[in-house]
N, C-alpha and C positions, 0 to 999 in steps of 0.2 A: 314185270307181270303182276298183276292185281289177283290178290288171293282169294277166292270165294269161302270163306268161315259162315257161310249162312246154312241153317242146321237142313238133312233132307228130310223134312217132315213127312209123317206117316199118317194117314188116315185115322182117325180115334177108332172107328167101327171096326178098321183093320187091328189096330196097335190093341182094344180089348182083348184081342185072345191069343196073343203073342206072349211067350214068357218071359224072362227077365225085366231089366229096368224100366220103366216109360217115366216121362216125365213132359208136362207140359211147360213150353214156352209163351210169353207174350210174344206176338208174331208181329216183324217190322219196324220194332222201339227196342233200347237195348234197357227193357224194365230192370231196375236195380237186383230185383231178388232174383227175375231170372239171368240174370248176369253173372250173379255171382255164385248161384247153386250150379251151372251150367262149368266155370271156370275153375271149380273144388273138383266135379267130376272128372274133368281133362286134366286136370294135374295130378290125380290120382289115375287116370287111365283106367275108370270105368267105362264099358260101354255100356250104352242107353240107346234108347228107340224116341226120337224127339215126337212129340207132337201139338200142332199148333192151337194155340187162344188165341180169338180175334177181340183185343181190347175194345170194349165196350159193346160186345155184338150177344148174343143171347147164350150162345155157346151151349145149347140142348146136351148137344151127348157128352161134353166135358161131364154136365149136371147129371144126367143119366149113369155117367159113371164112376164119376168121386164125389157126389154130392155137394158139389160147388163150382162157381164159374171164373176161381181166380188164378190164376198164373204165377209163379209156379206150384204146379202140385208133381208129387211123385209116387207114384206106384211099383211098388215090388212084386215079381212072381203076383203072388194071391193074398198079399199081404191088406191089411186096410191102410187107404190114401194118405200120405202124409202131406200136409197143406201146411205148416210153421217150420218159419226158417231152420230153426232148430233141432226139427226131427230129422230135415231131408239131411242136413249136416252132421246127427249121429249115426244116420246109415250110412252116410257115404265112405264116413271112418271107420265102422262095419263091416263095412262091404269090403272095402281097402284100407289099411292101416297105414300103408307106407306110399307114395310118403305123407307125417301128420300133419295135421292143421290143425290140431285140440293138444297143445301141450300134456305133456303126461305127469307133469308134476303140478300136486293138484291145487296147490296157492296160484300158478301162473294159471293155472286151468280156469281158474274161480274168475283171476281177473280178465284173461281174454276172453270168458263168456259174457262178463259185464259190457265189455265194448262192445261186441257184439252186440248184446240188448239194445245197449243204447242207440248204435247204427241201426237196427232191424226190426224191430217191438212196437209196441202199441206205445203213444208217447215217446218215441223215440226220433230219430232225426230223419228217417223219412216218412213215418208218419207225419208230424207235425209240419215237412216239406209239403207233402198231398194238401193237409188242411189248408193253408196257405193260399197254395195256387188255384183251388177250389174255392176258394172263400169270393174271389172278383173283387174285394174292397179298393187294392192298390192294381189291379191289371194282370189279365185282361178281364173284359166283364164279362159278368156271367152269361151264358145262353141256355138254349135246349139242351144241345147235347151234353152239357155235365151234369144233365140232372139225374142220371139213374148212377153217377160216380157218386155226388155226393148224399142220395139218399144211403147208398153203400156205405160211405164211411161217415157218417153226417156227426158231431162229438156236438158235448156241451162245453167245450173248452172255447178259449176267443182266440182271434188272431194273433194276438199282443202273448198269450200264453206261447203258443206254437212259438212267435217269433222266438220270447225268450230262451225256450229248451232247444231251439237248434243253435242260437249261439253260446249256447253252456256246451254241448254236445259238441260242437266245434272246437272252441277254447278247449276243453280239455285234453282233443284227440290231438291239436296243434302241440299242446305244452308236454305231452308225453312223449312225441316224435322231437321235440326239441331235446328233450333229456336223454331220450336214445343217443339222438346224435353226439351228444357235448358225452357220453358215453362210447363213443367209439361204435354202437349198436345200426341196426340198417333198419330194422322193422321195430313192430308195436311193441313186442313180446321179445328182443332181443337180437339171436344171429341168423334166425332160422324164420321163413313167413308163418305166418297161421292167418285161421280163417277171420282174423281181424282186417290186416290187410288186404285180406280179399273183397270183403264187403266196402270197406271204404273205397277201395278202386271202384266197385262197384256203382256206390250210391253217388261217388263227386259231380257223377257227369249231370247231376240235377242244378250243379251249382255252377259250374265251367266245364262245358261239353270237352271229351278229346279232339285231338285233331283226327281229321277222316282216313289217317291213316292209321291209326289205333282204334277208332270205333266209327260204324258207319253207323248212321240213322236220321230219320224225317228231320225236314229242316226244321218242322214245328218242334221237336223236339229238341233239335239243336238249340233252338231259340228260349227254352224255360230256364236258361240262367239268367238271362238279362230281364225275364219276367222277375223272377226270384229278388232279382236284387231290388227292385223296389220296393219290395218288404225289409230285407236284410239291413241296405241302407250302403253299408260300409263292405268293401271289398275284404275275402277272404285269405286266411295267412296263407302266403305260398309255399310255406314247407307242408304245408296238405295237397297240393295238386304237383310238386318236385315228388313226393312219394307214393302220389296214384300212376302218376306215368314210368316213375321205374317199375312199381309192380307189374304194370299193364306188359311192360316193353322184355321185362324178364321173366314173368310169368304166367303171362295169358295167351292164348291163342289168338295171332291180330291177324286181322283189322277184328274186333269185335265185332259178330253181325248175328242178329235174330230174324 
């Protein structure tokens, strides 16, 4: 039997004057950020009131009521919107401490927020994945429809930069998983997951989709790894997609679905 994990979305009009958590999803794609803000929640066993972003559509009352149109954002009680990976992720630790994802010793702390950045941030590795596939240099080409994506994110940086910083950003998360293991270690940060491991589950499916029985979504989307590699060039170490699919398969809610 085929599991339904697709969130029950609530009306924003309705979900403004509900209290506790809300949080918007990109609706239909399993967008990295809301992937893995969405996957911190359920293993912490918050509840939340999903509601849906229609990727690229105008999204008025999102705008109307977090002052912005992007996916995910999250709202507390009466709290003001938090829109950065990194806020919705110190409340969720907040909100629920156990079990962590933000190591509590504050050297490990320092460095798992670094990967993090690096996975999640501005210049980081799926930024510089967005600029990329936006750019149309190597495929597919450009049209109409990316054009209100890339006036959104539009950088003075070039292709060739992006390319470089995802595969620094790569190599390093590959050669740290490799020192875990030759360490007897299972994750990024040691014996225990953290929110590193969760984003990189997150972000991989840009580069090698899962299988549809770990994450469902649009074949268009299915299909932006083999765009990706055009830019990339060279295939990806597989001790990064061995360690997205055990996290995925021990730690996520599957099939992954938005």
């Amino acid at each position: 039997m085929t599991i339904d994990n697709t969130p029950r979305y609530v009306p924003i009009e309705k979900a403004v004057t509900m209290p506790g958590l809300r949080i918007a999803f990109t609706q239909g794609v399993p967008g990295a950020w809301s992937v893995a803000i969405r996957a911190i929640l359920d293993i912490k066993g918050i509840d939340y009131i999903p509601v849906a972003q229609d990727p690229g559509g105008e999204n008025k009352p999102l705008k109307d009521w977090t002052g912005q149109t992007s996916a995910p954002v999250v709202v507390f009680n009466d709290d003001r919107a938090r829109v950065h990976w990194s806020e919705m992720l110190a409340l969720a630790e907040q909100l629920q401490p156990q079990p962590r994802v933000i190591p509590l010793d504050e050297e490990e702390r320092i460095t798992m927020m670094g990967l993090c950045h690096e996975i999640c941030s501005e210049d980081g590795l799926g930024w510089n994945v967005r600029l990329m596939l936006l750019s149309g240099e190597r495929g597919p080409p450009k049209d109409q429809s990316g054009d209100g994506m890339r006036r959104k994110y539009r950088s003075p940086v070039t292709t060739e930069h992006a390319r470089h910083r995802v595969w620094t950003i790569l190599r390093a998360l590959a050669s740290r998983l490799e020192r875990q293991a030759a360490a007897g270690k299972r994750y990024f940060m040691g014996a225990e997951l953290t929110a590193a491991d969760i984003y990189w589950t997150a972000f991989s499916n840009l580069f090698s989709p899962m299988t549809e029985d770990l994450c469902t979504m649009p074949e268009g989307y299915r299909g932006l790894g083999s765009v990706l590699q055009l830019y990339l060039e060279d295939p990806l170490p597989q001790i990064l997609f061995d360690h997205r699919d055990y996290v995925a398969r021990n730690h996520f809610k599957i099939p992954i679905a938005l």
